[in-house]
C-alpha positions as CSV (number, residue, x, y, z in Angstrom):
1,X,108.4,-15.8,84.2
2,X,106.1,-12.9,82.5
3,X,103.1,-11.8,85.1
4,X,100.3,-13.1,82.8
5,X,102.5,-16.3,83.4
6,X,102.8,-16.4,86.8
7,X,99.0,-15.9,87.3
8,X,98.0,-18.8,84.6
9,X,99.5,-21.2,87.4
10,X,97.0,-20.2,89.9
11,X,93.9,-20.8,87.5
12,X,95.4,-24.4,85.5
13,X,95.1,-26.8,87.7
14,X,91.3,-27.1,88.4
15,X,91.2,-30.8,88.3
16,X,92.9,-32.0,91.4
17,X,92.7,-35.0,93.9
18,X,93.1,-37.3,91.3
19,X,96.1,-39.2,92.7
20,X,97.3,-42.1,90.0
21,X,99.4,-44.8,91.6
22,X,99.6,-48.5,91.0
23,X,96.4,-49.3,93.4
24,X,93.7,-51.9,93.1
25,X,92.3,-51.9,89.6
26,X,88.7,-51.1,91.3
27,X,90.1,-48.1,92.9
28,X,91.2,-47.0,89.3
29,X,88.6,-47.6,87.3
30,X,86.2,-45.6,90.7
31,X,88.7,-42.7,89.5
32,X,88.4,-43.1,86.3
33,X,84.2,-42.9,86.4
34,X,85.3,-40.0,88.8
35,X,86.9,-38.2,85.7
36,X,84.5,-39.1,82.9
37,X,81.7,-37.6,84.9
38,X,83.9,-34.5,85.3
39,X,84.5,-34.1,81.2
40,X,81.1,-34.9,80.6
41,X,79.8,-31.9,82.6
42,X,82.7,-29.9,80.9
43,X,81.4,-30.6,77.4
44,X,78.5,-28.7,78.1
45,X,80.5,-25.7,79.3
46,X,79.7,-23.8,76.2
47,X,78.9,-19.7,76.1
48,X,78.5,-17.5,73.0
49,X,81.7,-15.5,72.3
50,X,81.0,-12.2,72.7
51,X,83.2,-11.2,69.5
52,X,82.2,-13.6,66.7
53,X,78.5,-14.6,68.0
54,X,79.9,-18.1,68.1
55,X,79.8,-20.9,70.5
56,X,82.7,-21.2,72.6
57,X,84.0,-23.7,74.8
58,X,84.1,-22.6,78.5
59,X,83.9,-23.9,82.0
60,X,83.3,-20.3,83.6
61,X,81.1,-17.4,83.7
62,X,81.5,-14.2,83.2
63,X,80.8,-13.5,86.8
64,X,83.6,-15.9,87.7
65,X,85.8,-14.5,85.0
66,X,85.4,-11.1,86.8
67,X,86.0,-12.7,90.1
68,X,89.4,-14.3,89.4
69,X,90.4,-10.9,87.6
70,X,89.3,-9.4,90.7
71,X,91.4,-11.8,92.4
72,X,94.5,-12.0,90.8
73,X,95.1,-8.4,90.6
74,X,95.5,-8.3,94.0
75,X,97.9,-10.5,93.7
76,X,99.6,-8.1,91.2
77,X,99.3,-5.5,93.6
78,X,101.1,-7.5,96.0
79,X,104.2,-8.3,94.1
80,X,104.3,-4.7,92.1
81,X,104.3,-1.3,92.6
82,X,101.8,1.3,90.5
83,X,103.9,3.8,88.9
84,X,104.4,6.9,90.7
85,X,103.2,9.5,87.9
86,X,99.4,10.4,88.7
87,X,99.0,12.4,85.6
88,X,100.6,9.6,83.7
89,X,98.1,6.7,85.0
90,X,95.4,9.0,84.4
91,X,96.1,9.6,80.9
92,X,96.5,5.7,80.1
93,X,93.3,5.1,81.7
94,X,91.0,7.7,79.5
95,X,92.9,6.3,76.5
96,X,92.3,3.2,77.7
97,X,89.0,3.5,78.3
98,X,87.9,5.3,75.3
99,X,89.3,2.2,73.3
100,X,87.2,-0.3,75.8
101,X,84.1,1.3,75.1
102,X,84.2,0.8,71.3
103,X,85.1,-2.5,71.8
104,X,82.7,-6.2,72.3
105,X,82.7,-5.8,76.1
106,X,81.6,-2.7,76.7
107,X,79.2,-3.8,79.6
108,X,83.0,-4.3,81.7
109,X,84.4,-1.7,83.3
110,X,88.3,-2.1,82.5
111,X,90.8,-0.6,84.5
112,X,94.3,0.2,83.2
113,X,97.2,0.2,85.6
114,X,101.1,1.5,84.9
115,X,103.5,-0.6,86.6
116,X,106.9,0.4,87.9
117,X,108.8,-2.1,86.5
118,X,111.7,-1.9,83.5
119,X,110.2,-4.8,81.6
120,X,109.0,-4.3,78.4
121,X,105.7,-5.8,79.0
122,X,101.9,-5.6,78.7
123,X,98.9,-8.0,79.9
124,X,95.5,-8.4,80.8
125,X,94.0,-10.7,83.4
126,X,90.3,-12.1,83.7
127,X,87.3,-9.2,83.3
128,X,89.1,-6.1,82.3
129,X,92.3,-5.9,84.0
130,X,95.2,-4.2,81.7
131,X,99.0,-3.8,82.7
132,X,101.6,-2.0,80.6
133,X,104.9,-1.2,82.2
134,X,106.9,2.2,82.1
135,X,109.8,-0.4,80.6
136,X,108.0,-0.5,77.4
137,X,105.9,3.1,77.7
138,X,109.5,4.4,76.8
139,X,110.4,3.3,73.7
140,X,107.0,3.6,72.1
141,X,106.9,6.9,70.0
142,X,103.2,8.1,69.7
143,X,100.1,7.9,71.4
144,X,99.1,5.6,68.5
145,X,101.7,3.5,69.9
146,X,100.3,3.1,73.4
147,X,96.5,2.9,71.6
148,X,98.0,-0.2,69.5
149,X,99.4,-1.8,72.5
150,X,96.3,-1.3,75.0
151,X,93.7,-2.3,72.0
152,X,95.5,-5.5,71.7
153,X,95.3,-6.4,75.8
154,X,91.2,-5.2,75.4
155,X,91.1,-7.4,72.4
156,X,92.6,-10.9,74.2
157,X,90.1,-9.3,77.1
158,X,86.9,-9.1,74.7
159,X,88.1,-12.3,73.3
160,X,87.8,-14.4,76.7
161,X,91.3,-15.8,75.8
162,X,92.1,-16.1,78.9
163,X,88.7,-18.2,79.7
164,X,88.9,-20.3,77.0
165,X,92.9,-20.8,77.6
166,X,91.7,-22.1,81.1
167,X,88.7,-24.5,80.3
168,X,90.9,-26.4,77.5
169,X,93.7,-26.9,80.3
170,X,90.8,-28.0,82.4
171,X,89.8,-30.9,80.5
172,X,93.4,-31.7,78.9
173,X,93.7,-32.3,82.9
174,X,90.7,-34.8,83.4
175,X,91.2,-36.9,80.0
176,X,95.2,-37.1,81.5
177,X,93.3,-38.8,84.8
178,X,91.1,-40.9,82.8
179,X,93.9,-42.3,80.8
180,X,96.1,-42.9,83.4
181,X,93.2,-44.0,85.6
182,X,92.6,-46.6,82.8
183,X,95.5,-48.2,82.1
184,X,97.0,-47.9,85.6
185,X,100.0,-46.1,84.0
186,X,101.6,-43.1,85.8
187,X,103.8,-42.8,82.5
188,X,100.7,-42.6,80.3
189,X,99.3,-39.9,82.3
190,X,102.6,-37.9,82.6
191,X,102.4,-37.8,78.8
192,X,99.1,-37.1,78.3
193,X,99.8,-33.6,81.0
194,X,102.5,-32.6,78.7
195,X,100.9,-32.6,75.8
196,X,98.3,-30.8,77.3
197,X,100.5,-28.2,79.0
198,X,102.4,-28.0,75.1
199,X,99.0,-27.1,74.0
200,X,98.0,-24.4,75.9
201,X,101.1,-22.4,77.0
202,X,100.9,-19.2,76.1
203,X,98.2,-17.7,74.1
204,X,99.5,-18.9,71.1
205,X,99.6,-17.8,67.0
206,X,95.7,-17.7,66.6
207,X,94.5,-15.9,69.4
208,X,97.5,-13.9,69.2
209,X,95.8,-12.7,66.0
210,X,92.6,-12.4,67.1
211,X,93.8,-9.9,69.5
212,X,96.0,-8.1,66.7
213,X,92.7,-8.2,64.4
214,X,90.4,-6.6,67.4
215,X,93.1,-3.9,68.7
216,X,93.0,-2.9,65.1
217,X,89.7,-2.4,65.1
218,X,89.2,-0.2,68.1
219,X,91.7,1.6,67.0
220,X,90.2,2.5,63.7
221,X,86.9,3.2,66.1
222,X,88.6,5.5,68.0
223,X,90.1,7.6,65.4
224,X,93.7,6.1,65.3
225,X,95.0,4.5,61.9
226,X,95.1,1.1,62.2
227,X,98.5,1.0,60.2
228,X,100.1,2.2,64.0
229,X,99.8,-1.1,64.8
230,X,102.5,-2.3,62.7
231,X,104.6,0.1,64.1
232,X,104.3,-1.1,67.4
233,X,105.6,-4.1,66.3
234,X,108.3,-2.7,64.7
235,X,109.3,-1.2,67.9
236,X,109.2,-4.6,69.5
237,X,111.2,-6.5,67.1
238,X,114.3,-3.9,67.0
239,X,114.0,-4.1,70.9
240,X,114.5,-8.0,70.8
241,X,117.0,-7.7,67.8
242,X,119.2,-5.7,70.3
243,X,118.7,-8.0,73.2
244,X,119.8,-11.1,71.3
245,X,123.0,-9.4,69.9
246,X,123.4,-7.6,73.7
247,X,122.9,-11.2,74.9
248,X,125.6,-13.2,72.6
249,X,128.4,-10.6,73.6
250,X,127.6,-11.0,77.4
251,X,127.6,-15.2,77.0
252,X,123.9,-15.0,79.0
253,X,119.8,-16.3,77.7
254,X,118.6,-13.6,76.2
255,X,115.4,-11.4,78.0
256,X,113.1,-11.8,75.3
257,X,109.4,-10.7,75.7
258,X,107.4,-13.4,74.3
259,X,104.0,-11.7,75.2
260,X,102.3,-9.0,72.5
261,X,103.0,-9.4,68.9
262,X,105.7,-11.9,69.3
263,X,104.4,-14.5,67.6
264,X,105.1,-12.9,64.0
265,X,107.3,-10.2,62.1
266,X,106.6,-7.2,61.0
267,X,106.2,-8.0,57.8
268,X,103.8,-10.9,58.3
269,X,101.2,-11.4,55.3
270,X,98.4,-12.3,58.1
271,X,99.2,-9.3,60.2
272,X,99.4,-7.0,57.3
273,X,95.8,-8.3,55.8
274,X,94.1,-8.2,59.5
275,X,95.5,-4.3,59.3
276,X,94.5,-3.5,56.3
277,X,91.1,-4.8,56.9
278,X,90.3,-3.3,59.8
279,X,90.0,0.1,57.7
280,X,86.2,-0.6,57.2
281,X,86.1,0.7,60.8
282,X,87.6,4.3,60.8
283,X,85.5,6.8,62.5
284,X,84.8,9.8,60.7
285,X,86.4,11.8,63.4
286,X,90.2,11.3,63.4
287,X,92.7,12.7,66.2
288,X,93.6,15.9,66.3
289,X,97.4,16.7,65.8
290,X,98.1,17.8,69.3
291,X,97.3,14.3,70.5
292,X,101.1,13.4,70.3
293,X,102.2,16.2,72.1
294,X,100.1,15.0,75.3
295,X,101.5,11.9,74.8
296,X,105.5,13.4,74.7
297,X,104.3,15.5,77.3
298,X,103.6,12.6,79.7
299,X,106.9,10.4,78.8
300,X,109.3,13.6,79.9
301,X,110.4,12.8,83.2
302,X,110.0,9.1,82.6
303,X,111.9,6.6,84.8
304,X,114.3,4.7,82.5
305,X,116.3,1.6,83.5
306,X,116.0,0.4,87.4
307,X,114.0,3.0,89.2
308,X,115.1,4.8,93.0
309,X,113.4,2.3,94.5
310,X,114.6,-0.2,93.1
311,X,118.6,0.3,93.3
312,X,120.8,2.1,90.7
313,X,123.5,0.1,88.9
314,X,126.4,2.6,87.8
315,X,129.7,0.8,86.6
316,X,130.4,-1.9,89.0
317,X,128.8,-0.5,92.2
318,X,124.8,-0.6,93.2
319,X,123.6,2.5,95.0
320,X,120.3,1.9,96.9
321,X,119.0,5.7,98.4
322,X,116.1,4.5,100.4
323,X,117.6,1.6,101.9
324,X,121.1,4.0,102.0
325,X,123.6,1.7,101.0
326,X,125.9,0.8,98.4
327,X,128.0,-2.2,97.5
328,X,130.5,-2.9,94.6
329,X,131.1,-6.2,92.6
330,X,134.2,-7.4,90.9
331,X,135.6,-5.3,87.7
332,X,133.4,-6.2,84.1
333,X,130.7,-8.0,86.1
334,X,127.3,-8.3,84.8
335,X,124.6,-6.8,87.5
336,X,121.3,-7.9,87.0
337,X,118.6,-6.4,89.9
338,X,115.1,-8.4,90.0
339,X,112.3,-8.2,92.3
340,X,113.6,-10.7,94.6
341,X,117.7,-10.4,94.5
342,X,120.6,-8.3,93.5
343,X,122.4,-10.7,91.1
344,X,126.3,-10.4,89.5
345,X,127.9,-12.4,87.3
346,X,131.6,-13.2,86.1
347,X,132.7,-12.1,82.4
348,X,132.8,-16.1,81.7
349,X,129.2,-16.9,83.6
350,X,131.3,-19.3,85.5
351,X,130.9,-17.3,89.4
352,X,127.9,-15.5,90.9
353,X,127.1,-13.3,94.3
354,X,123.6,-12.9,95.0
355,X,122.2,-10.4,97.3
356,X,119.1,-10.3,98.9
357,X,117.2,-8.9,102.0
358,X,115.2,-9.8,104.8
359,X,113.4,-8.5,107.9
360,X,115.1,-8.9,111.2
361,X,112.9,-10.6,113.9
362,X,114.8,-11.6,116.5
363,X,117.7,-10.0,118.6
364,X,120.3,-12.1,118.1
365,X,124.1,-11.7,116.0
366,X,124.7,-12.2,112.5
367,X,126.5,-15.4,113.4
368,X,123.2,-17.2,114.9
369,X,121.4,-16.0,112.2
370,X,123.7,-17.6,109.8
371,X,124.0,-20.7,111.4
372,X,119.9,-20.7,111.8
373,X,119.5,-21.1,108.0
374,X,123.1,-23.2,107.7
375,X,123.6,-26.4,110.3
376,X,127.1,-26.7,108.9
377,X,128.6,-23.4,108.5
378,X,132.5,-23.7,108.9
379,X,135.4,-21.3,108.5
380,X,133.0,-18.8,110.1
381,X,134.4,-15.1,110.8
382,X,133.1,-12.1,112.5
383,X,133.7,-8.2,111.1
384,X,132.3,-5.0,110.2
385,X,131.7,-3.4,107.1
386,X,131.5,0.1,107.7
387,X,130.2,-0.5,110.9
388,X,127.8,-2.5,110.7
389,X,127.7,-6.2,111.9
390,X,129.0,-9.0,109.9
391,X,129.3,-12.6,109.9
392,X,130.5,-15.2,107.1
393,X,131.3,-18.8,106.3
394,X,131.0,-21.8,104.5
395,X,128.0,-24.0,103.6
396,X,128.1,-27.0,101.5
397,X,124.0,-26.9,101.8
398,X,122.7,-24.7,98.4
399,X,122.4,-25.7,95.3
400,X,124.1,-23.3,93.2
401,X,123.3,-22.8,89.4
402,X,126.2,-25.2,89.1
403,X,124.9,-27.8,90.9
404,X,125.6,-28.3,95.2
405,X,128.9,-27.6,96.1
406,X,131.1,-25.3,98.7
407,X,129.1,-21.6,98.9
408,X,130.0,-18.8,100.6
409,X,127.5,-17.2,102.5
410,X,127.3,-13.9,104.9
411,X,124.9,-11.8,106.9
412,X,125.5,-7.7,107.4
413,X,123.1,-6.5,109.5
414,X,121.8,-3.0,108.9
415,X,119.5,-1.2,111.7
416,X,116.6,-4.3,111.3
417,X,117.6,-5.8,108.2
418,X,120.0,-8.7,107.0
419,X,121.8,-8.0,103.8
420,X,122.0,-12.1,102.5
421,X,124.9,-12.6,100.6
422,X,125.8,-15.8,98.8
423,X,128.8,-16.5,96.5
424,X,129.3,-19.4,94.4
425,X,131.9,-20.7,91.4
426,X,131.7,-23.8,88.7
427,X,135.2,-24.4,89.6
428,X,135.4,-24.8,93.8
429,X,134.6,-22.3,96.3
430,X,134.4,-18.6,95.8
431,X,137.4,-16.6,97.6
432,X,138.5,-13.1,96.6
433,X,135.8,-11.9,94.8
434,X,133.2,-13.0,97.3
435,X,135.6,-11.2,99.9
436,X,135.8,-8.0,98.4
437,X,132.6,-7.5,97.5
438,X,130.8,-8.3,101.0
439,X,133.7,-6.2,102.8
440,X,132.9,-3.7,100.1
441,X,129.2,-2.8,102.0
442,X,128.6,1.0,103.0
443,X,126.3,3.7,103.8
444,X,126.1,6.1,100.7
445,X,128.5,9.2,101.2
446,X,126.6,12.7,100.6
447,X,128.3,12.7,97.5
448,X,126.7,10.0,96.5
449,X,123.0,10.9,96.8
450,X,122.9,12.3,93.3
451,X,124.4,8.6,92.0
452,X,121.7,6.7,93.4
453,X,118.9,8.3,92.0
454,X,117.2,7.1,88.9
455,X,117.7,7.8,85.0
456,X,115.0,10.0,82.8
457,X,113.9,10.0,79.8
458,X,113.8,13.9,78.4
459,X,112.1,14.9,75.3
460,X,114.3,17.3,72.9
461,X,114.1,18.9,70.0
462,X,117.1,17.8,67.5
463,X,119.3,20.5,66.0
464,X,120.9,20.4,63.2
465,X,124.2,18.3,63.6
466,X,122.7,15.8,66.7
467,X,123.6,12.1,66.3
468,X,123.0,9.5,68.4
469,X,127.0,9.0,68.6
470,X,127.0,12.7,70.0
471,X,124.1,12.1,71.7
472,X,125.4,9.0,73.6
473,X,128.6,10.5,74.7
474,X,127.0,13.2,76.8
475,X,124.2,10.7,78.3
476,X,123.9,8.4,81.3
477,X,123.5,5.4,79.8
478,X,126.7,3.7,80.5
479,X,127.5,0.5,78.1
480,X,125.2,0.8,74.5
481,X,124.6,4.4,74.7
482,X,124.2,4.5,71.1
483,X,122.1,1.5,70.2
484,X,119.8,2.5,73.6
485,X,119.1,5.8,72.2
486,X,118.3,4.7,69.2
487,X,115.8,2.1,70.4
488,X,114.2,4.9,72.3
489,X,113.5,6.8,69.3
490,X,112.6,4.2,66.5
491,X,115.9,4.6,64.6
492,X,117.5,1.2,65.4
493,X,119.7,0.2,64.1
494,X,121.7,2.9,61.6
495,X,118.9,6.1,61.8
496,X,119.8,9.1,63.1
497,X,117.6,12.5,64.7
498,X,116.3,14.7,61.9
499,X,116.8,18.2,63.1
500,X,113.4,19.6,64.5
501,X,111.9,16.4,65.7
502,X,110.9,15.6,69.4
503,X,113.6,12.6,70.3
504,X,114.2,11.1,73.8
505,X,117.6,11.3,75.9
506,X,118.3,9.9,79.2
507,X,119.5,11.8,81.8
């Protein structure tokens, strides 16, 4: 689920209460009046946009839209982590602002935040509230770059996409009540929600536009040619071109960012004409040529991949510094680390381990843990894994991605922490590589330190004879050396360094 995604839930269901069951017929057509007296106060939500001057359809104030911003980036906050680079957040929010105030809004006061995360993402929330992630501050290749990307997020911002996303969910919601309310159909109500929910998922092609169209405008404002912005989404595109092939060879869905410029090539006619038109708005005072150097300047040292704090992935073994452990998965399985678990899969997506944490609360063994989350736990079995306390068994209790059936579950219990470990298989229970990996937990050896500390991005100059085939086989990269490097530097998929240019490496 993308952030902006996760946060929509919070603010789309409004209309609630309205419980539609086969009842007495005067107790639906009560709801029903209930619901048309809700729509007909929403028709009069209306408020002039503050980009076109029109009237727009909206069930919230701008005081309320900066309340919910206010809101749900505490929520943000909650879940992720700001990215440890003070010079770097600085230097996104001056750019950042200098686009906000050349844009409709500029009574708000924006605030632009770098996440720690490896997605290649960007949002904005409610009343001026603009993400962009160090995943996708690495493969752009200019300041312009970054200026395109934050000037569309000001643009859906200025818009009130968000607002107006929200008010026609809203009412989508009540005439759903008032159908079902009517009729005394469940079904027809069901129907009427989906429709509704097809309607207003994601921003969509239009507003998608709009906020192409107004980025490109502040950035002609602000001295920056709007042209960058069809760079950016050239960027973008190769990034997702790669992912789909990366995807087909590992047999997994693909990791597709569906959010900024998704919803059209790079060579789309509408794109290229909202571009080209916002020309009419270059400032006289274009940026000065040292502009990108700040920019390359800031991306050296960059955090590329899964950060420290988030847990290395080298080969087949995870390497955790902070929590100071490490633990190592069957040969040619796929690791994927998220927020919430540790996840690895078989070569033929037909076996999985998870691994999560949690707090310890209680003094009691891994066994009564176990069995506190698993009534039925058989075959149980006490050990240690590099001395620390272990417990495993059997469940028959989880649903697995392939559907409930025997899992294998065990606790290792380091200083006041539970390591969670649960193993699953399509065809019966998990065995041997369950086994190994759980009996494979450790404290990191000194020699490991260096192993579990994060990848960089460094900014070069390319001499004569560099390519990224050279390149790759002296990097850390591991798997798609090659094609990654080329990503970072705008050469997917056949380009290659010209000698004297700035290009990225990770070390």
């Amino acid at each position: 689920m993308q952030f902006a995604d996760t946060l929509f839930v919070i603010i789309r269901h409004k209309v609630q209460g309205i419980h539609l069951e086969n009842r007495l017929t005067k107790k639906r057509f009560r709801t029903a009046g209930l619901a048309i007296a809700l729509l007909y106060t929403a028709l009069y939500g209306c408020a002039t946009n503050p980009v076109t001057g029109e009237s727009d359809f909206v069930l919230m104030s701008e005081e309320q839209e900066i309340q919910l911003g206010r809101q749900s980036h505490e929520q943000i906050m909650k879940q992720y982590q700001t990215y440890d680079d003070p010079a770097l957040q600085a230097y996104v929010n001056r750019l950042g602002e200098e686009l906000a105030t050349r844009s409709h809004r500029d009574n708000l006061i924006f605030r632009f935040t770098v996440l720690d995360s490896p997605m290649v993402n960007a949002f904005a929330l409610p009343g001026g509230y603009i993400y962009i992630t160090r995943g996708i501050l690495a493969y752009m290749n200019s300041e312009a770059h970054l200026a395109g990307v934050l000037g569309h997020e000001i643009g859906h911002v200025t818009a009130r996409h968000s607002v107006r996303q929200h008010s026609t969910s809203t009412v989508l919601g009540v005439l759903s009540a008032v159908a079902a309310a009517g009729t005394g159909s469940q079904a027809v109500g069901d129907l009427s929600s989906m429709a509704g929910n097809a309607l207003v998922s994601g921003y969509g092609r239009g507003m998608e536009l709009e906020a192409d169209r107004l980025g490109a405008e502040y950035l002609a404002r602000t001295g920056y040619d709007p042209e960058d912005m069809i760079g950016v989404v050239g960027i973008l595109k190769a990034q997702e071109q790669f992912e789909l092939q990366r995807a087909r060879e590992e047999q997994r869905n693909p990791r597709v960012y569906h959010g900024l410029f998704a919803s059209h090539p790079q060579n789309d006619q509408r794109l290229q004409e909202v571009v080209k038109a916002a020309n009419r708005f270059k400032d006289s005072a274009q940026r000065k040529p040292g502009d990108n150097d700040e920019f390359l300047r800031h991306i050296h040292g960059l955090v590329y991949g899964p950060g420290e704090s988030q847990g290395v992935i080298r080969g087949n073994r995870f390497y955790h510094k902070k929590l100071d452990f490490t633990v190592e998965f069957p040969d040619r399985w796929r690791i994927e680390n998220s927020p919430k678990a540790l996840l690895a899969y078989s070569p033929a997506n037909d076996s999985v381990v998870q691994l999560s944490l949690e707090d310890l609360n209680r003094r009691e063994s891994p066994e009564e843990f176990l069995r506190s989350k698993f009534s039925d736990l058989k075959q149980g079995q006490s050990f240690s894994a590099d001395g620390y306390q272990a417990y495993s068994g059997l469940t028959t209790k989880l649903n697995t991605p392939f559907g409930r059936r025997p899992t294998r579950v065990a606790a290792v219990f380091a200083s006041k922490r539970a390591f969670v470990l649960v193993g699953a298989s399509k065809s019966g229970v998990i065995t041997e590589p369950f086994t190994n990996t759980v009996r494979s937990f450790r404290r990191l050896r000194s020699d490991e330190q260096e192993l579990a500390k994060s990848r960089n991005l460094r900014v070069i100059t390319a001499r004569p004879g560099d390519t990224f085939e050279k390149l790759a086989a002296r990097s850390k990269l591991g798997s798609y050396a090659e094609e990654q490097l080329r990503l970072l530097n705008g050469k997917y998929p056949q380009g290659e360094p010209t000698p004297g240019q700035p290009i990225k490496i990770v070390e």
